[in-house]
C-alpha positions as CSV (number, residue, x, y, z in Angstrom):
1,X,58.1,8.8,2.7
2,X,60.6,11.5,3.4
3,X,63.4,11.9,5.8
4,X,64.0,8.0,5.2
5,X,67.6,6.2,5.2
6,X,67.7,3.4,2.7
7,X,70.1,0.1,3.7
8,X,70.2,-1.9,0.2
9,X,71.3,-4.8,0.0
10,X,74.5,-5.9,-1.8
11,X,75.1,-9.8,-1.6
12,X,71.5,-10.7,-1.6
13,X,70.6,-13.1,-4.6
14,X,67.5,-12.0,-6.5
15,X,63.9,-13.1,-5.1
16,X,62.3,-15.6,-7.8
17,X,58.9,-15.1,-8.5
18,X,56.7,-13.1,-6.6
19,X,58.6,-12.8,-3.9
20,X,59.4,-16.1,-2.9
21,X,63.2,-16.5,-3.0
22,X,65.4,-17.8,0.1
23,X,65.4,-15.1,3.1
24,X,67.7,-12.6,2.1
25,X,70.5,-11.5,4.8
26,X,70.4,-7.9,4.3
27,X,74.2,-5.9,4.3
28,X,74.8,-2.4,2.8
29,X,76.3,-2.1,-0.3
30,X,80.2,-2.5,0.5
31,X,80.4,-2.5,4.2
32,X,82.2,-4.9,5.7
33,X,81.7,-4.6,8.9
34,X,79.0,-6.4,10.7
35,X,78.9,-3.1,13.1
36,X,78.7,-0.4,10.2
37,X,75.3,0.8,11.8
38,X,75.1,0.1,15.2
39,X,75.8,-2.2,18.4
40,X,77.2,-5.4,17.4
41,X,75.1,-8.6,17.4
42,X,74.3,-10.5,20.5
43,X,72.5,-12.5,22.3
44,X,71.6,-10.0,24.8
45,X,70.7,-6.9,23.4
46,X,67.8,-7.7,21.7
47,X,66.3,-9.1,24.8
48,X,65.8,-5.8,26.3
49,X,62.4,-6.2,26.3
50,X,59.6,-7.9,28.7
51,X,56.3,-9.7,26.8
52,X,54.5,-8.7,29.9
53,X,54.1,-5.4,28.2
54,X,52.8,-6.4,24.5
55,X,48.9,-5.6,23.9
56,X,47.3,-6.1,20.8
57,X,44.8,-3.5,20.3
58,X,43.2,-4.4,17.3
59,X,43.8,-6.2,14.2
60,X,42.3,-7.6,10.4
61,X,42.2,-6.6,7.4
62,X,42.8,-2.8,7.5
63,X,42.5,-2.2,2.8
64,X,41.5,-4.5,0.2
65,X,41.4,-4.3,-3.3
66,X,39.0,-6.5,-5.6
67,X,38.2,-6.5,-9.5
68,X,35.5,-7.9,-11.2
69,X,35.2,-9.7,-14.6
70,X,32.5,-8.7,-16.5
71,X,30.9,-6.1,-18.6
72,X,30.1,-3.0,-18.4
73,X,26.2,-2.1,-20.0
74,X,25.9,-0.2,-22.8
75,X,23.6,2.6,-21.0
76,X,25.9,2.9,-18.1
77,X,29.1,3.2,-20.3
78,X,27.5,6.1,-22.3
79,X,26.0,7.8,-19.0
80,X,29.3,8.0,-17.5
81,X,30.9,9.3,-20.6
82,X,28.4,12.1,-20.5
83,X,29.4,12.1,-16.5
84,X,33.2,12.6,-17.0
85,X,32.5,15.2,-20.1
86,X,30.8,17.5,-17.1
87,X,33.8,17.0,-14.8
88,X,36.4,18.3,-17.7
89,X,33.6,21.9,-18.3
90,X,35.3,25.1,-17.4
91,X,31.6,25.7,-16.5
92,X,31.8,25.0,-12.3
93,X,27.7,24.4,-12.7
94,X,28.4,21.9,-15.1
95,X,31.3,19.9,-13.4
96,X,28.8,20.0,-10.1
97,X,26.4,17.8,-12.3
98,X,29.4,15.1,-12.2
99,X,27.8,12.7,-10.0
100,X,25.9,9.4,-10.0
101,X,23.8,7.8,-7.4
102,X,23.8,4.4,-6.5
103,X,22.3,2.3,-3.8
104,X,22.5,5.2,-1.4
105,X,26.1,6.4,-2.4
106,X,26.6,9.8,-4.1
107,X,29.4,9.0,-6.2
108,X,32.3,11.5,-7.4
109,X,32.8,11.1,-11.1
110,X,36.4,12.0,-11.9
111,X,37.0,14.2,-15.3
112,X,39.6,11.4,-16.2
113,X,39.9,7.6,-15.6
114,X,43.3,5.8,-14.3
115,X,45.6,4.0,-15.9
116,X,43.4,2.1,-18.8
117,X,40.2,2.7,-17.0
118,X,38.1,5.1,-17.9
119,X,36.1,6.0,-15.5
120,X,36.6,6.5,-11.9
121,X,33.5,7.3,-9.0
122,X,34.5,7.7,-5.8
123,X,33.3,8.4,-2.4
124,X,34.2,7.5,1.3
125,X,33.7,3.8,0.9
126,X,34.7,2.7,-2.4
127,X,37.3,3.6,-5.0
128,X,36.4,2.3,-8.3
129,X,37.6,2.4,-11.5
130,X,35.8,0.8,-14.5
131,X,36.4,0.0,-18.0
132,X,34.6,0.7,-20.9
133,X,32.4,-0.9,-23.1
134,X,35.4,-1.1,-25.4
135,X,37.9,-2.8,-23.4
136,X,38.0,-6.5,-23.9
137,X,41.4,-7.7,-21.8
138,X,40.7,-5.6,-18.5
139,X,38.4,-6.0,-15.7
140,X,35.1,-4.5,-15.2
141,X,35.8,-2.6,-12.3
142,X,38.7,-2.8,-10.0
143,X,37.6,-1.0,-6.2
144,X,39.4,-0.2,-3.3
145,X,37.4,-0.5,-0.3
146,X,38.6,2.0,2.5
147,X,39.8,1.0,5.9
148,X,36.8,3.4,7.6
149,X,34.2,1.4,5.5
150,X,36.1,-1.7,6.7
151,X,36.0,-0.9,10.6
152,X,32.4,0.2,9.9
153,X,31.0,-3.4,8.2
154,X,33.5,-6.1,8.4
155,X,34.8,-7.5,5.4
156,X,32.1,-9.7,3.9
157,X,29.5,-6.7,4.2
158,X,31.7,-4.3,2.7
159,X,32.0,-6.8,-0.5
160,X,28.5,-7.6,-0.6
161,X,27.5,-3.9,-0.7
162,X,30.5,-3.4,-3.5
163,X,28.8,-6.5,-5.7
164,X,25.5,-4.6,-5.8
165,X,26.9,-1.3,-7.0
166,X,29.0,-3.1,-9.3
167,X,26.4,-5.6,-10.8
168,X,24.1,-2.4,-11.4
169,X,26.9,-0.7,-14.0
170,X,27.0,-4.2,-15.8
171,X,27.0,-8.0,-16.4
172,X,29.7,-9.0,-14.1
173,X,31.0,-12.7,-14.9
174,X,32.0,-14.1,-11.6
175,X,32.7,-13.3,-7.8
176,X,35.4,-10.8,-7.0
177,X,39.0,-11.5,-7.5
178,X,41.2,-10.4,-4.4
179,X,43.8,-8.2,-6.1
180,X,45.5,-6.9,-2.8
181,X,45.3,-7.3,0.5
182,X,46.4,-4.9,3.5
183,X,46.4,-7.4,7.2
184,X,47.8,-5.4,10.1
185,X,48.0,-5.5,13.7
186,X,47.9,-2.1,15.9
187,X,49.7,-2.8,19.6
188,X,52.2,-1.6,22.2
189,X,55.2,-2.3,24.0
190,X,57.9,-1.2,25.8
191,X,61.0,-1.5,23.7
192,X,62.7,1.0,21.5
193,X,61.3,-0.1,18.2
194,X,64.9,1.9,16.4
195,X,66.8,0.1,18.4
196,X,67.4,-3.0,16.3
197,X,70.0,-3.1,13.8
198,X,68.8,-2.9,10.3
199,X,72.0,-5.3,8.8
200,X,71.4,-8.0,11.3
201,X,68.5,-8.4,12.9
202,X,65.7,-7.9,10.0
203,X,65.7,-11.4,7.8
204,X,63.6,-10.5,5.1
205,X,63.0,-11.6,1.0
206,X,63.0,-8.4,0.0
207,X,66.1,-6.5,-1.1
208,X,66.0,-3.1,0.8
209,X,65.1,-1.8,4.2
210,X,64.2,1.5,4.8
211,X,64.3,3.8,8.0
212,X,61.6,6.3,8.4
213,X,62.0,10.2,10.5
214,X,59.6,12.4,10.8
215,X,58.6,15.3,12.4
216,X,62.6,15.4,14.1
217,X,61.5,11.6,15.5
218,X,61.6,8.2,14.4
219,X,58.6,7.0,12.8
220,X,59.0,3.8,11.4
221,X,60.5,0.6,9.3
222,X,59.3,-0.1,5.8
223,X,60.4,-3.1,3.4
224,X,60.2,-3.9,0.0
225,X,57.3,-1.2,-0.8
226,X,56.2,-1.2,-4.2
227,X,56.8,-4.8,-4.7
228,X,54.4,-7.9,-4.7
229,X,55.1,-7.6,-1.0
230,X,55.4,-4.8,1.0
231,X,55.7,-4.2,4.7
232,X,55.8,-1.4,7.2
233,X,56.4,-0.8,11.5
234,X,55.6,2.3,12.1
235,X,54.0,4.5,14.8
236,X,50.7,4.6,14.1
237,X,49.5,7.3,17.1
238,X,51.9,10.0,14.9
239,X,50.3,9.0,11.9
240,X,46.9,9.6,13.3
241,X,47.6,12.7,14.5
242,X,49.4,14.4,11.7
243,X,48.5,12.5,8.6
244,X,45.3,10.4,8.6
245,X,43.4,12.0,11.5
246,X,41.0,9.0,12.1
247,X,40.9,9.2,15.3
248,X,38.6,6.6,15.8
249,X,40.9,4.8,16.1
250,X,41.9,5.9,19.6
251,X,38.3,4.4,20.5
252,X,39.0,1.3,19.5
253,X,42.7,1.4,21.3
254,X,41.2,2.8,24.6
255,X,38.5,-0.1,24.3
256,X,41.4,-2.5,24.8
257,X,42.9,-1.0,27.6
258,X,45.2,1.9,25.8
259,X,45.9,4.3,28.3
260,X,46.0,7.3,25.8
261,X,49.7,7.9,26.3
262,X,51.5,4.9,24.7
263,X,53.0,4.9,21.5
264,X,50.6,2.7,19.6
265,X,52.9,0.5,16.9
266,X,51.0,-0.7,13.5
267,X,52.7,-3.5,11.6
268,X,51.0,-4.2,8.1
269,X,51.6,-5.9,5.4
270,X,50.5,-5.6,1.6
271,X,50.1,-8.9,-0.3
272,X,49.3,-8.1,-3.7
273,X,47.6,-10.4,-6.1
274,X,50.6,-12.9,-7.4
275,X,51.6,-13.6,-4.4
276,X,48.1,-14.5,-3.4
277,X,47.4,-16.7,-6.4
278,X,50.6,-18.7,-4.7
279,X,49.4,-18.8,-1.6
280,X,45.7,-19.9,-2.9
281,X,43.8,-16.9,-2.7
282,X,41.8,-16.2,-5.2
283,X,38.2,-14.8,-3.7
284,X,37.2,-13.6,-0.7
285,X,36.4,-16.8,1.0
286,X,39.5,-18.0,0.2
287,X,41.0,-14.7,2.6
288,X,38.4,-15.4,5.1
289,X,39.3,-18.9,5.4
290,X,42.9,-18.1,4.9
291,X,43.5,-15.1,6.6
292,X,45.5,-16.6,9.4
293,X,48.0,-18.9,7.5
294,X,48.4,-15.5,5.2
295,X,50.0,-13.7,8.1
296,X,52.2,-17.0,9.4
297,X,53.9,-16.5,6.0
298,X,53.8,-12.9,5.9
299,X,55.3,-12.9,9.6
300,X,57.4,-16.2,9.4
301,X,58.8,-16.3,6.2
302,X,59.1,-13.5,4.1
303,X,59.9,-11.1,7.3
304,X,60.7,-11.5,10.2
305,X,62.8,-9.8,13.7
306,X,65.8,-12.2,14.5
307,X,68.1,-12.2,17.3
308,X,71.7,-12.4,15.5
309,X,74.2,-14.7,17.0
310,X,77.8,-14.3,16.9
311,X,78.5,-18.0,16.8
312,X,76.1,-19.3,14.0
313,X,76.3,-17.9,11.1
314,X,73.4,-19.7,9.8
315,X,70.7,-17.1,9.7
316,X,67.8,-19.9,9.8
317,X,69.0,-21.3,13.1
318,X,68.4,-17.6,14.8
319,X,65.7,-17.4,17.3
320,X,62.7,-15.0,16.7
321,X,62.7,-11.8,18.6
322,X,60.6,-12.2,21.5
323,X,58.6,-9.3,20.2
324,X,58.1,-11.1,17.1
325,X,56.8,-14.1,18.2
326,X,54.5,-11.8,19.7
327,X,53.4,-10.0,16.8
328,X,52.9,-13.4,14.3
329,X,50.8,-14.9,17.4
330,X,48.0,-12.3,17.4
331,X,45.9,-13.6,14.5
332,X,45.3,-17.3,16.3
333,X,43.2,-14.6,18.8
334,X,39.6,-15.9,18.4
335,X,38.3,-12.1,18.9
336,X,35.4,-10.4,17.4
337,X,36.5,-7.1,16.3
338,X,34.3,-3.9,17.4
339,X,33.0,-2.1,15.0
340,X,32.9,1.7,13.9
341,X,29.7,2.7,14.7
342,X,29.2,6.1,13.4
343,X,30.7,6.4,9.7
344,X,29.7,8.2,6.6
345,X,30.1,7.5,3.1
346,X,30.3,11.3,2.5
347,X,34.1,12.8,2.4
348,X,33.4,15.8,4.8
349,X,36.3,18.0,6.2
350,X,36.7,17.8,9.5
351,X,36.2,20.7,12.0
352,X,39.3,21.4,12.7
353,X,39.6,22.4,8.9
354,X,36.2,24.1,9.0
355,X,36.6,25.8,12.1
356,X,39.9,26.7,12.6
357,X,41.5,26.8,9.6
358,X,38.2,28.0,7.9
359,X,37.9,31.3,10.1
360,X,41.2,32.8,8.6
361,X,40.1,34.6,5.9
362,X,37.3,36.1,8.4
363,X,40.2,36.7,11.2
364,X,42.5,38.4,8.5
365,X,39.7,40.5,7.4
366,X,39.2,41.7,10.9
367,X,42.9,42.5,11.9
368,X,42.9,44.3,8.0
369,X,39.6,46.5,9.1
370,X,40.8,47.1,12.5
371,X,37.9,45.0,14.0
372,X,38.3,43.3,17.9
373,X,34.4,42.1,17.9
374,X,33.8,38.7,16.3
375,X,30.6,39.4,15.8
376,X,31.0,43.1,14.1
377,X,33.6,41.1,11.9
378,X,31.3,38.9,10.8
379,X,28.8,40.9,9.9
380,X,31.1,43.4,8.0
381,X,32.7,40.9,6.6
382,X,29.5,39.8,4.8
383,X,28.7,43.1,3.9
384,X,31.5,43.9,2.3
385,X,31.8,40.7,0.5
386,X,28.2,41.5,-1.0
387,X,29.0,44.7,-2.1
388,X,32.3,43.4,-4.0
389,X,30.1,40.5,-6.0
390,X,27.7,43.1,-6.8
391,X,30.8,45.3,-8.0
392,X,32.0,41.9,-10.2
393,X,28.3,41.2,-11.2
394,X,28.2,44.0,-13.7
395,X,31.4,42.9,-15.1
396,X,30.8,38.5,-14.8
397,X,27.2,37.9,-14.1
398,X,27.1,37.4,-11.0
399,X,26.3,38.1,-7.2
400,X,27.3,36.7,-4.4
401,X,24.3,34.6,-3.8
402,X,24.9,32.8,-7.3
403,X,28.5,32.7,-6.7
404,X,28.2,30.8,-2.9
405,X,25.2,28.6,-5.1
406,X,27.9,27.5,-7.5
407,X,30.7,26.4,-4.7
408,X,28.4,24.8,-2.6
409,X,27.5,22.9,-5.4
410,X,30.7,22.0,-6.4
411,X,31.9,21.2,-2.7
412,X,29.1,18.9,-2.7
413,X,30.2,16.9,-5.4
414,X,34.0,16.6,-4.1
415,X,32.1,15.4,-0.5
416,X,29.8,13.3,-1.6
417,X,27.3,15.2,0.6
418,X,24.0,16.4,-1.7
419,X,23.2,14.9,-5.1
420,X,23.3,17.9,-7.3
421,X,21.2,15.7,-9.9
422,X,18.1,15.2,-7.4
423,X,15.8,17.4,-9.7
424,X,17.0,15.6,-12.9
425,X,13.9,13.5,-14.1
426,X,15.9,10.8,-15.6
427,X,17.9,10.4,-12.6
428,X,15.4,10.6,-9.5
429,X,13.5,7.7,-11.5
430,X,16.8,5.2,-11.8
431,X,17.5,6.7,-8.1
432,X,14.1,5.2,-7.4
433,X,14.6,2.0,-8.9
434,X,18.2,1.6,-7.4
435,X,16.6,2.2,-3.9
436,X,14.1,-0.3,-4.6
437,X,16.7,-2.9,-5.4
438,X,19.1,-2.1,-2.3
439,X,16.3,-2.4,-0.3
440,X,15.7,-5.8,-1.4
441,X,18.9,-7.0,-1.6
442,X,20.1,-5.8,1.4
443,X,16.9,-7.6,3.3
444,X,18.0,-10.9,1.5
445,X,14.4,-10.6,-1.2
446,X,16.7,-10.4,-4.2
């Protein structure tokens, strides 16, 4: 993140394992002073705050990564060779072609893979990756499923529509292994969530805090990103508004009483796969069943919001942060989550881009021409647009007819909107098939 202050810690011993060593009293490197950043530990200060005024808004598993032993089939490994070949053409017709259909997702081929995977299909549910036919030591596939597709199906339906796609590129060995896990908890309260001082009051495993600005405000707390474990406060209303725009998830807020004006505070933590092996999670009925006890730790022992005592310097013997006891108490909620009811596994922009931002070139044109009337600017805009692909045609090829054909095309590749491949024979027979068997296995016949 940018505009963020970094306290490291100097006198901390290093964690052992996976993130599992004693809780780590966090000091900046050479400061002595136990009042280098702020007020000086009390009792008192930290109590500034009335529990009356917590409300969890929503909470679960908000990202989760699985891979899946197996391997890939031999027809599949050479069709998305031939897939990822289109995606490097200079030819724009050719890289539109870049796609691959299954059960009901138009998939993104990517022209290269990741890391050691080869080939990468993506869309607004899943991002996988997959091996080929070559490689022996890696997993099949390793997928991210997206926090929209989450909110949309719940966990286990997310993973059983996942399994399908995946068992349709190949022979895949055994359930999916949980590689990462994202649990959060969205909420408000009245308390000044800077106000805590980052040597004393944060009593965490990891070996670095950092302090997030942005947008000339304070936006948040991370710790120990990029490690096994990472964790991050931080106001979740801004980053809806100027980052992630899904504003769904004011729905959800304002369905648990959110008043549309509170700052809305998410808390999340990401548990990677070591640490999840400790912990005994393996599959995803091991995070079902496990899901609460995972955030105890994540909340009671690898981080958690003290308040420091002057007296005692035995950091263990500090009481929780009322606020804190708060936040590790909201999984033990026995609370159906809603669920997103309108989603799409399409990557559309959103109108705002369309609509706004996609009328400047029209609005500069205008001002350029000396044009008031929208619509006289629109239709002279079009004209004149025609008459200067006709100009490029005798030069490229071209008019403008072909040359919208071929964006369109390639926009509805990067969306995930049309199959460009519908009129391919070969494909709209496997499309068949694959519809056949989603049907099926969706209804429980297969």
């Amino acid at each position: 993140m940018p505009n963020s202050k970094r306290v490291q810690s100097g006198t901390t011993n290093k964690m052992q394992g996976a993130g599992f060593a004693p809780p780590a009293r966090v000091a900046a490197d050479g400061a002595n002073s136990a009042t280098a950043l702020g007020t000086p530990p009390s009792n008192t200060v930290p109590l500034n705050y009335n529990n009356q005024t917590f409300k969890s808004l929503r909470f679960g598993v908000d990202s989760l990564y699985v891979s899946y032993p197996g391997v890939i089939a031999e027809d599949w490994d050479k069709k998305l060779a031939n897939l990822k070949e289109l995606a490097q053409s200079e030819d724009e017709n050719q890289q539109a072609l870049a796609q691959v259909v299954i059960a009901q997702h138009i998939f993104e081929v990517k022209d290269k893979g990741k890391g050691r995977f080869s080939y990468v299909l993506v869309d607004n549910s899943f991002y996988l990756q997959a091996s080929n036919g070559r490689s022996k030591a890696l997993p099949m596939a390793y997928v991210q499923i997206s926090s929209e597709y989450l909110a949309h199906v719940g966990v286990e339906q997310a993973e059983k529509s996942l399994q399908f796609i995946v068992n349709t590129l190949g022979l895949v060995k055994e359930p999916a292994n949980i590689s990462r896990a994202d649990l959060f908890v969205d909420f408000c309260a009245d308390l000044k969530m800077d106000s805590f001082n980052p040597l004393q009051s944060w009593i965490t495993r990891t070996q670095s805090i950092d302090l997030h600005y942005r947008y000339n405000q304070f936006s948040g707390w991370s710790f120990g990103m990029g490690g096994e474990i990472g964790a991050r406060l931080y106001d979740k209303t801004l980053e809806v508004e100027k980052k992630s725009k899904k504003f769904y998830s004011h729905d959800f807020w304002k369905a648990e009483g959110w008043d549309g004006q509170q700052v809305v505070w998410r808390m999340e933590f990401e548990a990677k796969r070591e640490v999840l092996k400790q912990l005994g999670i393996y599959k995803l009925n091991n995070l079902l069943e496990l899901q609460t006890a995972l955030w105890l730790y994540l909340t009671q022992d690898w981080l958690r919001l003290a308040i420091p005592s002057l007296t005692d310097g035995n950091q263990t013997r500090w009481p929780n942060h009322p606020l804190w006891d708060d936040i590790t108490q909201v999984f033990n909620q026995d609370r159906e989550q809603a669920k997103l009811q309108r989603f799409s596994s399409a990557r559309v922009p959103e109108d705002e881009r369309l609509f706004v931002h996609g009328l400047g070139g029209i609005t500069s044109f205008m001002a350029r021409e000396g044009i008031a009337d929208l619509g006289e600017g629109i239709g002279e805009f079009l004209h004149q647009a025609k008459d200067y692909h006709d100009k490029r045609a005798n030069v490229q090829g071209s008019g403008m007819d072909v040359y919208v054909s071929k964006k369109v095309k390639s926009k509805n590749r990067r969306f995930n909107s049309i199959n460009n491949r519908e009129h391919n024979f070969s494909d709209k027979h496997q499309i068949v098939e694959n519809a056949e068997a989603y049907r099926q296995a969706s209804d429980g016949d297969a």
